[in-house]
C-alpha positions, 0 to 999 in steps of 0.5 A: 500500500504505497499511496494509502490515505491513511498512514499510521504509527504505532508505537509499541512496547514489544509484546507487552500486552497493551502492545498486543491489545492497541495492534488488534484495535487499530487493524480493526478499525482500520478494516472496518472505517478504512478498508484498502486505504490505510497504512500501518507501521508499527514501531518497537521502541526498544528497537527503536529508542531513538526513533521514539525519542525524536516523536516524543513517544513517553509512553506505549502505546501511542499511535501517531496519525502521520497522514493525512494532516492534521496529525493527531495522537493517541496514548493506550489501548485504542479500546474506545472506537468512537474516541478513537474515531472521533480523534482521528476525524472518521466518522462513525459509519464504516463506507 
């Protein structure tokens, strides 16, 4: 998915379980609100410390929405879809 609509960046702590719960919730909504127009990067911060660091990620998980602009982020588990929807700037009827 090279040209997606939606790019995100989830920063996770490897496996942790919040990591686990917050990748679950994203793919889901992603195919659910999103289908076929969403990018997913998943970013381990012990892997990637000084990745985390220059986003400023204090905390895992966090999802960054890259694009399109405004971006927005989300600290947790991503388990509420309306916020997350809402944050995001989706709405809440899938297309």
């Amino acid at each position: 998915m090279s040209r997606a609509a939606f790019k995100f960046e989830l920063y996770v702590a490897a496996d942790s379980l919040n990591s686990a719960q917050a990748k679950a919730n994203l793919q889901a909504i992603c195919l659910q609100y999103l289908p076929g127009r969403h990018e997913i990067e998943i970013v381990d911060v012990f892997r990637e410390p000084q990745r985390a660091l220059a986003e400023d990620i204090r905390m895992t998980p966090t999802l960054l929405k890259v694009s399109p602009r405004p971006a927005r982020r989300i600290i947790g588990t991503l388990s509420q879809t309306q916020r997350v929807l809402d944050t995001l700037g989706l709405t809440a009827a899938p297309p």
